[in-house]
FITOR-265703 format. One record per atom (N, C-alpha, C): x, z, y. Coordinates in pm, whole numbers, plus 50000, padded with zeros to 5 digits. Each point is the difference from the previous one (the first is absolute). Layout:
BEGIN
XZY
...
//
This chain:
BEGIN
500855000049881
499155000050119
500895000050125
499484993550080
500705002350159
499885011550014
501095010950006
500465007650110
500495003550150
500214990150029
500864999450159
498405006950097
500475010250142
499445003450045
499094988650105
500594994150039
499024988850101
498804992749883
500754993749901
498584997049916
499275010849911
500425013149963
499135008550034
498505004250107
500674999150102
499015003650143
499274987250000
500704986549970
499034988650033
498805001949839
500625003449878
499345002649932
498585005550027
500405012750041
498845012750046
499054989650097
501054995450085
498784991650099
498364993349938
500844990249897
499374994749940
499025006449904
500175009649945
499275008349933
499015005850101
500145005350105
498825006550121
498824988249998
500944988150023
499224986650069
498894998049863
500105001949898
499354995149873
499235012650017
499955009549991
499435015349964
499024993650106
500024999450125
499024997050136
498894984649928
500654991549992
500054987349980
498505004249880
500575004449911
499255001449856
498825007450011
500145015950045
498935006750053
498734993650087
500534992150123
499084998450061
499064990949961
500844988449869
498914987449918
498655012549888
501055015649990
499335000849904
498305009150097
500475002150091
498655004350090
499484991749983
500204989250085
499054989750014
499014997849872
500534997249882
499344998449887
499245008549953
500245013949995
499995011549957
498195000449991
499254999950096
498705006049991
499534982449920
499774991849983
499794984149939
500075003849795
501435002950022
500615003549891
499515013149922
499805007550060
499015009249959
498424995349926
499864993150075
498624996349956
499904990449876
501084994349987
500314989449886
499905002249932
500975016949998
500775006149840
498445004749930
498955003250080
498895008149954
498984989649916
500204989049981
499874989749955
500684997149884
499285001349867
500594989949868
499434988449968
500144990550019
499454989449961
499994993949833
499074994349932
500134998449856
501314990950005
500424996250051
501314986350005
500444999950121
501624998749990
500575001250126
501264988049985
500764994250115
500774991250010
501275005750059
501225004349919
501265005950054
500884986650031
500314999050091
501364992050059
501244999949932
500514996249940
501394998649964
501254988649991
501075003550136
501014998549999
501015001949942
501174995649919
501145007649957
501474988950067
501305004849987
500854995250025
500224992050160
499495005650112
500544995650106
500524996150060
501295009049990
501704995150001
499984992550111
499485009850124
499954994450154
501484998750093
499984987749964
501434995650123
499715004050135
500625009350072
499175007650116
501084989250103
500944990849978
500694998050144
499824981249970
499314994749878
499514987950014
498924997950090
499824992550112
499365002450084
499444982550052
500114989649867
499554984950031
498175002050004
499884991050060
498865000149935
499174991049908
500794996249937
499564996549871
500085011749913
498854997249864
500135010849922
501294994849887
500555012249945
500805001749966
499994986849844
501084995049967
499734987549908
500635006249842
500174991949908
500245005749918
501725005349960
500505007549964
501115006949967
500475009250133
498965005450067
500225003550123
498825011749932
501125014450111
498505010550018
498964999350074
498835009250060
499014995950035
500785000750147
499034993650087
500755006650128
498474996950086
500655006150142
498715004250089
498744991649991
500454986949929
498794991950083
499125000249869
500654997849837
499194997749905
499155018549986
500995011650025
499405007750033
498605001450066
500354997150171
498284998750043
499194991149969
500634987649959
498674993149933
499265005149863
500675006249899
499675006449883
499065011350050
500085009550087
499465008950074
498594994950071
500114987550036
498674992850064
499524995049882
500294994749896
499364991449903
499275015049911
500755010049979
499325012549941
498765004850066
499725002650127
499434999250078
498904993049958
500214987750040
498454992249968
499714997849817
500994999049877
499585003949872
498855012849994
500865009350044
499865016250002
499705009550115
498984991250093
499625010850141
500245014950004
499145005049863
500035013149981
499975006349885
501455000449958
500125007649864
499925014149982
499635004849927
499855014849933
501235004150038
500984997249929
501734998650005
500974993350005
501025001350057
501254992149993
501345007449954
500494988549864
500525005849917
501794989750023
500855004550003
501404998850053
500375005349904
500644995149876
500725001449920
501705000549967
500755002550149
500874996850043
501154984750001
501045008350047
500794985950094
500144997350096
499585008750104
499604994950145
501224990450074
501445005249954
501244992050052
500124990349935
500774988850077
501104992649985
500815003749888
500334988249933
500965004549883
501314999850100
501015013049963
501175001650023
500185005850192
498425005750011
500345003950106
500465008250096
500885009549921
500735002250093
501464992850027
500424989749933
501394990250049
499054996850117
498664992550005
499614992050079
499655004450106
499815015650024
500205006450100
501215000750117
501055002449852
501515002050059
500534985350110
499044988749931
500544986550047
499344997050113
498565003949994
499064996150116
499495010750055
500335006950006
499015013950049
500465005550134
500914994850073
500415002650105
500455013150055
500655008249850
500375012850026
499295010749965
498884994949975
498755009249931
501045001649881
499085015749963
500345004349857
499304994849926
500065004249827
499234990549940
499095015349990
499745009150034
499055009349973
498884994750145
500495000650069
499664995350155
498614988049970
500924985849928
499184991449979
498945000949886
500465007049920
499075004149874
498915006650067
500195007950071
498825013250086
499044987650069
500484989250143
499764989550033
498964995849900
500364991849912
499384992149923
499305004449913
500005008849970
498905008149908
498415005850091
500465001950190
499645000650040
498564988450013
500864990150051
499394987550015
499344996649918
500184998649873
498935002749893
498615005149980
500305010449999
498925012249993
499564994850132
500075002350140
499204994850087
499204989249976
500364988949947
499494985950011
498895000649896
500085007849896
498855001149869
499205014050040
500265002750088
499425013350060
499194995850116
500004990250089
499214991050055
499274992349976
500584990649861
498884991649964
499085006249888
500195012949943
499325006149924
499575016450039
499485000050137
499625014750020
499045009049965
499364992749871
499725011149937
499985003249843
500864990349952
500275001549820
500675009650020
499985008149894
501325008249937
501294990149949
501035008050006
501344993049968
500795005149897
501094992649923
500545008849893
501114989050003
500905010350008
501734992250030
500695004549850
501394990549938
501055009149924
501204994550059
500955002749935
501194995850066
500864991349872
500304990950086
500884991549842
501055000550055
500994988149945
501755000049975
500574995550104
499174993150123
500664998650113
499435005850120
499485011349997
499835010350089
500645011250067
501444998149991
500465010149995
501124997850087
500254999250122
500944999350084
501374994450002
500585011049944
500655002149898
500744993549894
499044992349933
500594990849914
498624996349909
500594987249905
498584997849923
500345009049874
499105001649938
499525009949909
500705014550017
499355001850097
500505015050016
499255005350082
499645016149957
498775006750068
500585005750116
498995007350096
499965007550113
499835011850000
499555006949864
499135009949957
500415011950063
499385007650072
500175012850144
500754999050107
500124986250001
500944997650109
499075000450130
501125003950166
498904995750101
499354987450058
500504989249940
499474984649966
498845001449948
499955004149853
499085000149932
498155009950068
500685010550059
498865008250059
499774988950151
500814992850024
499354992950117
499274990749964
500164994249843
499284984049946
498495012149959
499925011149978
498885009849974
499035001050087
500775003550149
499594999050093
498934991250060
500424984749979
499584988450054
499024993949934
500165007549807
498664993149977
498835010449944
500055010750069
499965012849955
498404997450037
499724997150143
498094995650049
499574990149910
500544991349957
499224994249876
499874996249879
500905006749940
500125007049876
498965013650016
499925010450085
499705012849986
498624997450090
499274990550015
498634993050087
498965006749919
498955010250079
499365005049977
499935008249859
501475007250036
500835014549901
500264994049875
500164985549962
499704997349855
501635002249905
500895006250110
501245000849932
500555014050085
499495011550015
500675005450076
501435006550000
500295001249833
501565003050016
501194985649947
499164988350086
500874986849976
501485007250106
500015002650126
501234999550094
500965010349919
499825009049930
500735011949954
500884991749857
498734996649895
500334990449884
500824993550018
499644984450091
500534995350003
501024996150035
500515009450132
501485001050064
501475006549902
498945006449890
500645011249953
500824988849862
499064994149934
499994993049853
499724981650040
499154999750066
499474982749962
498845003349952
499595007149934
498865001349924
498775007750084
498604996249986
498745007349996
498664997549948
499135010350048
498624994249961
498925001050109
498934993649961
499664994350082
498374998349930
498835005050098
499114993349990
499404985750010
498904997049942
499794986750003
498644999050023
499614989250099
498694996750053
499144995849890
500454996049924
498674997849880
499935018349883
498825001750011
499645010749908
500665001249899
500585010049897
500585001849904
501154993849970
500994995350104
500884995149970
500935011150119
501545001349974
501265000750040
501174995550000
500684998250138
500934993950030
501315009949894
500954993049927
501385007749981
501014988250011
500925002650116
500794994450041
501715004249950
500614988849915
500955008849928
501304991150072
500985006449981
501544993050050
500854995349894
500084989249973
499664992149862
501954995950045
500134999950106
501584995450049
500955010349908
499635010849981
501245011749979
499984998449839
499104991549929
500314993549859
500754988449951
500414989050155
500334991049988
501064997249949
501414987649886
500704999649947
501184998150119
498984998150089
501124997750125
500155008650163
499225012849935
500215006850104
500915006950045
500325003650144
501535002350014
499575014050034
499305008350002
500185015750068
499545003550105
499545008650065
499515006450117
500645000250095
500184993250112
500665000150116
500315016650039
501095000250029
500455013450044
499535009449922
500045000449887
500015013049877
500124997949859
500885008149907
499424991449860
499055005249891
500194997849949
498345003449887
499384986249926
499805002749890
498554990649966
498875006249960
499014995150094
498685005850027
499184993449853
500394987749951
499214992149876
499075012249925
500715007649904
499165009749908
498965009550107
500285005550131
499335004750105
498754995250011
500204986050039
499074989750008
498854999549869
500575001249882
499184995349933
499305009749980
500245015349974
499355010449991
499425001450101
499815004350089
498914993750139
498914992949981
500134986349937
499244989749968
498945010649877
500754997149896
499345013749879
499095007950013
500565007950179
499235011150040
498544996850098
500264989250077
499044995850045
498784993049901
500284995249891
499344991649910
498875014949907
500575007649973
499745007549940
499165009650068
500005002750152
499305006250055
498714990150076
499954990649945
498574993050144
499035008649888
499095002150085
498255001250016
499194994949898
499585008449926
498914990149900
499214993550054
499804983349905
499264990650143
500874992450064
501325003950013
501214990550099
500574994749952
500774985550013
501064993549945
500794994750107
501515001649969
500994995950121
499864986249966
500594995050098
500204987550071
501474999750009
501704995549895
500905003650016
501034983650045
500315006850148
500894989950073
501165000149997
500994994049966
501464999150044
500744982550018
501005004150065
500674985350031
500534991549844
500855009949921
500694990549888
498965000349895
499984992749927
498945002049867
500635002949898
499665008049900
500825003249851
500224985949934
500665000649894
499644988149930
501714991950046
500184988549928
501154990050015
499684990950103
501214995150097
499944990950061
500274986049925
498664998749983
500674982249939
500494989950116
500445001350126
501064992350066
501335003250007
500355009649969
501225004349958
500204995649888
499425002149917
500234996549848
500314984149983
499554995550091
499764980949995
501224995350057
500785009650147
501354998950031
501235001249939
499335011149889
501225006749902
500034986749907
498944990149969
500254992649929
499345004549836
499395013050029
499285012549875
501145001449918
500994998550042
501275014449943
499955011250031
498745004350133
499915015449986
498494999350056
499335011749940
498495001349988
499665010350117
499674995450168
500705008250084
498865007450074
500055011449953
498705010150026
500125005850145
498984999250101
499815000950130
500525016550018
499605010849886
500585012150031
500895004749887
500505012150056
501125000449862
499425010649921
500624999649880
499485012349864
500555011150044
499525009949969
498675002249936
498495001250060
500444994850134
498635001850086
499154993150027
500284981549950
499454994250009
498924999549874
500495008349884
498985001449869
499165011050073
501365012350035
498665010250006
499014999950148
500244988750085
498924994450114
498404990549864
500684997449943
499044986249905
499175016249960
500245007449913
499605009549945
499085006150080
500025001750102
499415009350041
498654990350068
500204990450086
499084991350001
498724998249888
500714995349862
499395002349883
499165007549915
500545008250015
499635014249959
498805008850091
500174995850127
498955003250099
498854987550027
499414990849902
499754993150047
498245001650027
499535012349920
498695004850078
500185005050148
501115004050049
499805006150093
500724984950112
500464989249980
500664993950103
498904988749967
499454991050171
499144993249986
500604984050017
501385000550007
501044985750034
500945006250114
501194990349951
501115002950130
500164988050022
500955000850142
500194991350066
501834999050057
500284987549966
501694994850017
500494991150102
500984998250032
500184987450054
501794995949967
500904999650030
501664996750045
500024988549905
499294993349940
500754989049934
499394985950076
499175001650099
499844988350091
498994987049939
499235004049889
499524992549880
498935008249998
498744992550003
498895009849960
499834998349784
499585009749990
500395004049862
499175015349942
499774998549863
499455015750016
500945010449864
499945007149948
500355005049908
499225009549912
499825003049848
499525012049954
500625009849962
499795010450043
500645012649986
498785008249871
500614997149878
498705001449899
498714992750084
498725007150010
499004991450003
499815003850215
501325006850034
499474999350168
500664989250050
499014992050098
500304984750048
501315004150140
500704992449985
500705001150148
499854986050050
499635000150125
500194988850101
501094999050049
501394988650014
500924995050036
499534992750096
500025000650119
499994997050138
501254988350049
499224988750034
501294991650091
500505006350091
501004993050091
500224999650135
499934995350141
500065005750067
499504993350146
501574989250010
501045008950007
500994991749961
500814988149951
500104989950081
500044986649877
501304994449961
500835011950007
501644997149968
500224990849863
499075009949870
500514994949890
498994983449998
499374995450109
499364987349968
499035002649935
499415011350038
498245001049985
499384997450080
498544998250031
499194998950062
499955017650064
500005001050130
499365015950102
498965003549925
499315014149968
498894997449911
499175016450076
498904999349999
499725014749995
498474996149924
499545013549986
498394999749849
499415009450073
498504997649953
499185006750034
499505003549910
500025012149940
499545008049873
498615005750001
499314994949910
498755006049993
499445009549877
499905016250082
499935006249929
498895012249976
499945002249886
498805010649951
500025012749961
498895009650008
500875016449914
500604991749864
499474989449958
500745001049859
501244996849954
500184989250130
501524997349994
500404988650122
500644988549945
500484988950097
498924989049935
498804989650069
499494993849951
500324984850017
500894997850119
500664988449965
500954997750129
500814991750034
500924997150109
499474987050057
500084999450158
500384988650054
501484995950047
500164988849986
501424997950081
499644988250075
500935002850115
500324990650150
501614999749973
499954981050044
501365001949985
500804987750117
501025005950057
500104991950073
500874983949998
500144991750009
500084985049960
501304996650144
501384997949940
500944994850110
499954992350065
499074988949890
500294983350090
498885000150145
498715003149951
499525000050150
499785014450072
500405012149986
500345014950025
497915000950026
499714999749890
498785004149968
499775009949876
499195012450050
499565006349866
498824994649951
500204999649852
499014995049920
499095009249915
499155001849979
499415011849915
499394993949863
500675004449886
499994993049908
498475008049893
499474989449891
499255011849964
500505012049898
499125011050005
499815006549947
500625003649843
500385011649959
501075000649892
499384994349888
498315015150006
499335000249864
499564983949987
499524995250105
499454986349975
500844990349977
501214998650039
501264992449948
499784997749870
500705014749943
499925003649854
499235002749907
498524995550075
499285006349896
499775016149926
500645004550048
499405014349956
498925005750103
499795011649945
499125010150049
500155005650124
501245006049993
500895009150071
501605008449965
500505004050131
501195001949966
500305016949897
500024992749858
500075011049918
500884997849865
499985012849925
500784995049872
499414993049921
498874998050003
499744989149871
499654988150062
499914996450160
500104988550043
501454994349992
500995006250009
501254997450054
500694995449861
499585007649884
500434999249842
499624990950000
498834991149968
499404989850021
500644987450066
500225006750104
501044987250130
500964997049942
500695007649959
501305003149949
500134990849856
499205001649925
499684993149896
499834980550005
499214999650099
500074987550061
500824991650059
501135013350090
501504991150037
500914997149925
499575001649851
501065001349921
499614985649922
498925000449953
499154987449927
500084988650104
500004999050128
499344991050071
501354990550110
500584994250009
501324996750047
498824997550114
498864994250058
499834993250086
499595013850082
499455010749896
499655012850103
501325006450048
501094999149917
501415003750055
500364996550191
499984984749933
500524995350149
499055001150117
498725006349974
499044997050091
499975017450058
500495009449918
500665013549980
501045001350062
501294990050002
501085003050111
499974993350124
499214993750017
499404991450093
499315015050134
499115003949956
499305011650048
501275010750012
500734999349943
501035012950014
500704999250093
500354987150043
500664997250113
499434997950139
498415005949968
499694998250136
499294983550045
499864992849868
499604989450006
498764995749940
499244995150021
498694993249926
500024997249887
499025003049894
500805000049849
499754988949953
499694986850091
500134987149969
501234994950005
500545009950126
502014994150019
500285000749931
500404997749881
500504999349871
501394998050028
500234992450069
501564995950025
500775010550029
499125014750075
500875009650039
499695007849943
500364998349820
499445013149900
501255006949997
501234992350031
501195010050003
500485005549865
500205011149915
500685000849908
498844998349880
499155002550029
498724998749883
499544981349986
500614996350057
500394981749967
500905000249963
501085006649945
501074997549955
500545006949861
500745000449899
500015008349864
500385013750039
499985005950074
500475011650040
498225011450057
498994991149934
498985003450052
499505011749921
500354999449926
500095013549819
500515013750093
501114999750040
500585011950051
499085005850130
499094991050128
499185001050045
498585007849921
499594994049935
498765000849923
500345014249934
500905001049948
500015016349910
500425008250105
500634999150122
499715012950081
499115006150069
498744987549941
498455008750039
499745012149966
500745003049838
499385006049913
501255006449933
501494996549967
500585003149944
501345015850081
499115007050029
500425007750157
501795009449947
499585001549857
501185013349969
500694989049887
499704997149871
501014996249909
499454988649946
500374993449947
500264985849912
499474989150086
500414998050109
500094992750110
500704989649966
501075002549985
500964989949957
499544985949856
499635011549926
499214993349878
499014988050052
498975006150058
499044992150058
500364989150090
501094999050046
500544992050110
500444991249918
500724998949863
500894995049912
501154998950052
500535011350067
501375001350058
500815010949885
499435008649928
500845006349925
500704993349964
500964994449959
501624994849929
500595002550108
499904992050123
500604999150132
500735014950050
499255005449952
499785014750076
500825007349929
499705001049821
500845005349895
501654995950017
500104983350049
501344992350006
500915007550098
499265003350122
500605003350107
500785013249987
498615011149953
500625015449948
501194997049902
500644989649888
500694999149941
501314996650045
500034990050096
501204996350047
500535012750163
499045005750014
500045005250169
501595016449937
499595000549867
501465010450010
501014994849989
500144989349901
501164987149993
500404996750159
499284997250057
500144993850134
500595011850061
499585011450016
500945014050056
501325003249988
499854998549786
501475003149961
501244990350052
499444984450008
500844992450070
500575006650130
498984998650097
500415005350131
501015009649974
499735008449911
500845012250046
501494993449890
500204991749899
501044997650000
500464995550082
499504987950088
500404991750134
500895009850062
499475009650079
500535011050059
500905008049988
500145004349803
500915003949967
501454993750035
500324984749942
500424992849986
500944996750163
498985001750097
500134992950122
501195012650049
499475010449982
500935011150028
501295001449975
499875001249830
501494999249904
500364989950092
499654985850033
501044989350055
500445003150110
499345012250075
500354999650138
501285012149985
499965008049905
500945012449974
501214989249970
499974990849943
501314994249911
500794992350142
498974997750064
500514992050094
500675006650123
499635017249973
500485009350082
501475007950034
500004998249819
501185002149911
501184990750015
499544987049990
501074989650024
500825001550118
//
């Protein structure tokens, strides 16, 4: 974290300016919002964004194109196009990402001296204002993913005074008409909270899915791993809702294997989004709770996608983001006490910078709704059906599932390793992929390959002693 005293004080500045800034949106709303919450409606429509990854100093105005982060302009237009999809949602759900990948170098390069805590505070700011305007009176529910963090990517904030200022700022609407009241304490403290939810019998549990990651680097300014913390927490909240209640469980990474890693590795390694033992005992507990959890919700792989965690559905969320050459994407979730009954997606289109609103999931696919025996079903079908495949990665990318052309890896033989990380979350992943040999080959030669090195080394030495001697 920045230490130095001047960006300190400019820090604090910035923190007053948000505390003022935030409060006074949340008056305004406050008596509206009240009246909302007293209201359950049989069906409600939650907003959902994931992966942002707001370039705060791109400033064209064109929206942002593909292999590029989002930046100001595809931002407010995504913000206006939500708007008229979604006038007035129940909720808005931010599954994290809010930065720029790699932003704090890009601070260091463009930031004009700003710290990167400085600009993080900034831009997190700007955020929350802009969805706090165009949505003054949903409830809100934030997490934090792998490039949130000042600091560095994959690495937390957790009790830092950064972190109680990002608390701060989204503290009025997250905590909108009391539905989270110990979110600022929670969440400054861990990443993690809970959270009421505008539809009847349901609850928000918001988990920090980063401190499981295979690539997380540690807590800015302290050490510890919070992972087992985390999960017992999760445990404890699950175990205590309300007879009658089922959480609603959000985080940025999803359990389960990355099949784009796996497709880079070439499937010489079967490359699981979190590391063991937490990524089984995250699957487990999902599983195992699955009377009490009513669906979760994911996003960081930039691909809309879902997964089963035993028979609880997770939604994999695109991105607004169109670095990896997706389509910007955000959904409009339509949902019931009983669960998630189906998704819309809007998506936005480079060539003429138009959002398009595509139809409807269940009606796409033919199912019912978004559940386990619709999704088993789905699932069953992408496997039998090459033409439902490509019309499957087509939609994943944010594209019309007629684009066929942009089915991306599920058009290609590598579509197996895709398809089983719907479902294949903890073990024989590999199997299902038909990558086991690859995988077995690699573990076989990878100590051979060591013992070399270290003769190399040996060797290199002795020559350098002989040559010392001479």
């Amino acid at each position: 974290m920045d230490c130095d005293r001047p960006a300190g004080r400019r820090l604090r500045r910035f923190l007053r300016a948000s505390i003022v800034l935030s409060t006074f949106g949340a008056l305004i709303v406050s008596r509206s919002g009240a009246m909302a919450a007293a209201i359950h409606p049989r069906d409600q429509i939650w907003l959902a964004v994931s992966d942002i990854h707001l370039d705060p100093y791109d400033r064209s105005s064109r929206a942002s194109s593909y292999r590029f982060d989002s930046n100001i302009a595809l931002f407010e237009s995504a913000l206006a196009a939500m708007k008229r999809a979604v006038p007035n949602p129940s909720l808005v759900l931010l599954p994290g990402d809010f930065f720029e990948h790699h932003f704090a170098q890009h601070v260091r390069e463009r930031g004009g001296g700003t710290s990167a805590d400085e600009a993080g505070i900034a831009t997190m700011l700007r955020i929350a204002t802009a969805f706090g305007h165009a949505f003054p009176r949903a409830h809100f529910a934030i997490a934090l993913g792998n490039n949130d963090a000042p600091c560095g990517d994959y690495r937390t904030t957790n009790g830092s005074a950064y972190l109680k200022g990002v608390a701060r700022i989204w503290e009025p609407l997250v905590n909108r008409d009391r539905a989270a009241p110990d979110f600022a304490a929670s969440f400054s403290r861990d990443g993690h909270y809970t959270a009421g939810l505008p539809m009847h019998g349901l609850r928000l549990a918001v988990v920090n899915s980063l401190l499981f990651s295979q690539q997380y680097r540690g807590n800015c300014g302290s050490a510890g791993d919070g992972a087992a913390k985390e999960l017992a927490w999760l445990q404890r909240v699950l175990r205590r809702l309300p007879s009658g209640t089922r959480a609603v469980v959000m985080m940025h990474i999803p359990p389960g294997f990355d099949a784009f890693s796996t497709q880079y590795a070439h499937g010489f390694l079967a490359w699981p989004f979190l590391r063991a033992p937490y990524n089984g005992m995250l699957v487990n507990i999902l599983a195992t709770n699955s009377s009490r959890i009513a669906f979760g919700i994911a996003g960081h792989t930039h691909r809309f996608d879902f997964r089963l965690a035993g028979t609880v559905p997770v939604v994999i969320l695109g991105s607004l983001s169109p670095i990896f050459e997706n389509n910007p994407a955000f959904y409009a979730m339509h949902v019931s006490s009983t669960g998630l009954d189906d998704i819309d997606t809007t998506t936005f289109k480079e060539s003429n910078q138009q959002w398009v609103a595509q139809r409807g999931f269940a009606a796409t696919w033919a199912i019912s709704r978004f559940d386990d025996g619709s999704l088993t079903e789905l699932h069953a079908r992408i496997k039998t059906s090459p033409s439902v495949r490509l019309a499957w990665g087509a939609q994943a990318n944010g594209r019309a599932p007629s684009d066929v052309q942009h089915a991306g890896p599920w058009g290609t033989r590598w579509w197996r390793a895709q398809w089983c990380s719907q479902t294949f979350l903890v073990g024989h992943f590999a199997e299902c992929a038909r990558i086991e040999e690859r995988v077995t080959a690699l573990r076989a030669i990878v100590p051979a390959i060591a013992l070399a090195g270290i003769v190399s080394i040996v060797l290199a030495v002795r020559a350098v002693q002989r040559r010392r001697r001479a």
